[in-house]
C-alpha positions in Angstrom: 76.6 58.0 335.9 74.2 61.4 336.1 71.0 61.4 334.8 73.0 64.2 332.4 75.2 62.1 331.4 73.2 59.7 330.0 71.2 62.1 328.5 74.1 63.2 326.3 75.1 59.5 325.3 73.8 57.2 322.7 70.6 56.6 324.5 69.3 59.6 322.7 70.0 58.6 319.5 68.7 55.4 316.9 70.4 52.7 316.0 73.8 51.4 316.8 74.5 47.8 318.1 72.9 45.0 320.3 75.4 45.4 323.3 75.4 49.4 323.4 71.6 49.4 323.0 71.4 47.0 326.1 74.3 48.6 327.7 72.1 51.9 327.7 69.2 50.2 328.5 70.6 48.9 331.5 72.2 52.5 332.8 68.8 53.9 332.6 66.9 51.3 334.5 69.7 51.4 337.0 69.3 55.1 337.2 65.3 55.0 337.6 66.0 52.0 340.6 68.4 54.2 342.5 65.9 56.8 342.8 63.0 54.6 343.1 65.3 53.2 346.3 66.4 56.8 347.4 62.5 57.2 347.8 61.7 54.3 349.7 64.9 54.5 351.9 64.0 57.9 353.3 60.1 56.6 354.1 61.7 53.6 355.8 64.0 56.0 357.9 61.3 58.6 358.1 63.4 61.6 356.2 60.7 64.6 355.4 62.5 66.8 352.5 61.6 70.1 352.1 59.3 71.3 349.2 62.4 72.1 347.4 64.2 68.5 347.5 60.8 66.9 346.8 60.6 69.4 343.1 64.3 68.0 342.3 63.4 64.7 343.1 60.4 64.9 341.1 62.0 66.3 338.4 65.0 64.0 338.4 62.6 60.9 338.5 60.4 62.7 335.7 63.9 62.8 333.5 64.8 59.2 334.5 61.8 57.7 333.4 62.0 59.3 329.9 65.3 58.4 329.7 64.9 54.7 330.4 61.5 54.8 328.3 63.5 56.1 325.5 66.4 53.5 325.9 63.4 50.7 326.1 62.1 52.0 323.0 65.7 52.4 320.4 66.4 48.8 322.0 65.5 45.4 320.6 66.0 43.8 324.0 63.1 43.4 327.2 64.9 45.2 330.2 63.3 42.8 332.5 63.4 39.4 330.9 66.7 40.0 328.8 64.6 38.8 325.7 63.7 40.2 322.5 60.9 43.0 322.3 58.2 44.4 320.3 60.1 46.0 318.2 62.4 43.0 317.5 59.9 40.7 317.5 57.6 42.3 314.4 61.1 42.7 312.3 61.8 39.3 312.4 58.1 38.1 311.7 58.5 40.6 308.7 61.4 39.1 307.5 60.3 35.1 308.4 57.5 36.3 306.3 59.0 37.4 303.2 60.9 34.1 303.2 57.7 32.1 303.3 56.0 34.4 300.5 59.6 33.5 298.6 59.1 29.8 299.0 56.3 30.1 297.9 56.7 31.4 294.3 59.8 29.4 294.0 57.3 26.8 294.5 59.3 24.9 297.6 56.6 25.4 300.4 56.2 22.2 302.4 53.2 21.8 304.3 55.0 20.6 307.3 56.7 23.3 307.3 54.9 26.4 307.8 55.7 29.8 310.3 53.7 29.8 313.3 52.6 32.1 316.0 51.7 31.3 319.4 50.2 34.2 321.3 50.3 34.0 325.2 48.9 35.5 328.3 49.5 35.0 331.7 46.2 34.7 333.3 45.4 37.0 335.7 48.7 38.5 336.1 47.8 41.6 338.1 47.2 39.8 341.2 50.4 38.8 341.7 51.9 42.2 341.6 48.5 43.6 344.1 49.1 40.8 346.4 52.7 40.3 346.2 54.2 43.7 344.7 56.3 45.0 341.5 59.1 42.8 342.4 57.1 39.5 343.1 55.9 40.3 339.8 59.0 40.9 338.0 60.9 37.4 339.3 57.5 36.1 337.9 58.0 37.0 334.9 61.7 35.7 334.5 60.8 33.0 336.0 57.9 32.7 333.2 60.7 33.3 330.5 63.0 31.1 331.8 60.1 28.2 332.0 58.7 28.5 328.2 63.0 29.2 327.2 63.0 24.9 328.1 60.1 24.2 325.5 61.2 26.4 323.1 63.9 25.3 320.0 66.8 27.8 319.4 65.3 28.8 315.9 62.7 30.0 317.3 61.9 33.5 318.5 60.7 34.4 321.6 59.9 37.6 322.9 57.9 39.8 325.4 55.7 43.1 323.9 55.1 44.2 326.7 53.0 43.6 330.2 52.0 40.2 331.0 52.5 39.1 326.9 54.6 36.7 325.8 54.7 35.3 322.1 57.0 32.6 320.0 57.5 32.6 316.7 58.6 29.1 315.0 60.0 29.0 311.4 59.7 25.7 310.2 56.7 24.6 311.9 54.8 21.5 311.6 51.0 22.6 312.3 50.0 19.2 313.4 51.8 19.7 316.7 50.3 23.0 317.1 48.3 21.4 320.0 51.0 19.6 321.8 53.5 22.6 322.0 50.7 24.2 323.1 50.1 21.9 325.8 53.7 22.2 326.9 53.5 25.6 327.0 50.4 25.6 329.3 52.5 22.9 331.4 55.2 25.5 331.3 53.6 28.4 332.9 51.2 26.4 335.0 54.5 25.1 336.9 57.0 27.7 336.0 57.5 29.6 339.3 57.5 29.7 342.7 56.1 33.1 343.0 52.4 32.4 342.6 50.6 29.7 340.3 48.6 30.9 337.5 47.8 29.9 334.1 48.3 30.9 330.6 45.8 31.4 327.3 47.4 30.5 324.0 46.4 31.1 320.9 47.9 30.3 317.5 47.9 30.7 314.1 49.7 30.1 310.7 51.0 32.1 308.2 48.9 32.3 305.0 50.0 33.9 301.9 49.1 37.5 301.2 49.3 37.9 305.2 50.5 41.6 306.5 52.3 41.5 310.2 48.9 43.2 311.0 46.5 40.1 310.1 49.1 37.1 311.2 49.1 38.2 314.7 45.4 39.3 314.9 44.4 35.9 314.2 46.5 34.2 316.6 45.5 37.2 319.0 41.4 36.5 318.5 42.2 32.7 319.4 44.1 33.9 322.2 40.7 35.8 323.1 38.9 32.4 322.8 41.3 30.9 324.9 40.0 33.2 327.9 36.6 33.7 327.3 36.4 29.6 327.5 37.9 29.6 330.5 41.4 30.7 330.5 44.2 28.0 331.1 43.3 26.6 327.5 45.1 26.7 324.0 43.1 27.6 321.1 44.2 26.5 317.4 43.1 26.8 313.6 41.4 23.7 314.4 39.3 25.4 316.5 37.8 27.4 314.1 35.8 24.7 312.6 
């Protein structure tokens, strides 16, 4: 399909379902990779184009990456990873949020079971995409998903933002095993690919009432800070903040 195609089709427009929004998604990566490939092809076979090919190409990889921006962006799904995103991630931790703040008035919290947030980072990430390259780095990171997918329980969500973060979400969350998931989680990117070896920082937090998406996350995000600044390849906890 032409980059004018796809301009003209859904990917241009919010909303409709899962499986066209990843169906679009994929089309404009796909488009982006052909031209990415077209690039590289004619520096491997030494092809010069003239100043004029080299504005179209330009221009046609200009449109491509707004296109597959835009597709990233009305989709709930990670192009690379195949898992939820951002956007996907914060309406479900809106919505896992409102249920807790339900429980409570109806008075039916349990304290073993609370909504957690583990925040995590791959440690040092960049250096496997400067020593390795993009695509080292991107079978990294499925291989990263793929890793944590074994520790995590099918209730929970798991999701990348974006870059080298990755975060779960557990409903129904005992906090006093806050540590040891953390600990297999660590285990799980410490030995989750053969690409390179790195480590993760973890931090993690639970949900308090009167909480906003905003000052969940941050909290989990500043242990996650603590994590590194202590050494990186550590988890960090509400325990910790004593």
């Amino acid at each position: 399909m032409s980059i004018e195609n796809l301009s003209g089709s859904a990917v241009a427009e919010k909303g409709g379902n899962v499986a066209e929004q990843e169906l679009e998604q994929k089309m404009a990566s796909a488009i982006l990779a052909a031209l990415k490939r077209e690039l590289r092809d004619n520096a491997k076979n030494g092809k010069t184009m003239s100043a004029e090919e080299q504005d179209m190409m330009a221009d046609r990889m200009e449109a491509a990456e707004m296109l597959a921006t835009k597709a990233e962006e009305d989709s709930d799904i990670d192009a690379l990873t195949e898992i939820p995103n951002r956007r996907a991630f914060n309406r479900e931790v809106k919505r896992e949020m409102a249920l807790m703040e339900r429980q409570r008035w109806d008075k039916k919290e349990e304290p073993n079971s609370q909504l957690g947030v583990f925040q995590i980072d791959l440690d040092h990430f960049k250096t496997v995409n400067d020593t390795y390259g993009h695509d080292a780095g991107d079978q990294y990171l499925k291989d990263m998903v793929a890793s944590i997918q074994d520790v995590v329980r099918e209730t929970d969500t798991f999701a990348r933002p974006g870059g080298d973060e990755l975060v779960v979400l557990m409903p129904g969350f005992n906090p006093n095993h806050a540590k040891v998931k953390g600990e297999e989680l660590l285990e799980a990117v410490r030995n989750g690919s053969t690409v390179a070896k790195l480590s993760a920082s973890i931090g993690f937090a639970i949900f308090r009432p009167g909480d906003t998406l905003e000052t969940f996350l941050k909290r989990a995000d500043e242990r996650l800070y603590k994590a590194k600044a202590g050494g990186r390849d550590r988890f960090v906890g509400e325990e910790d903040d004593i």
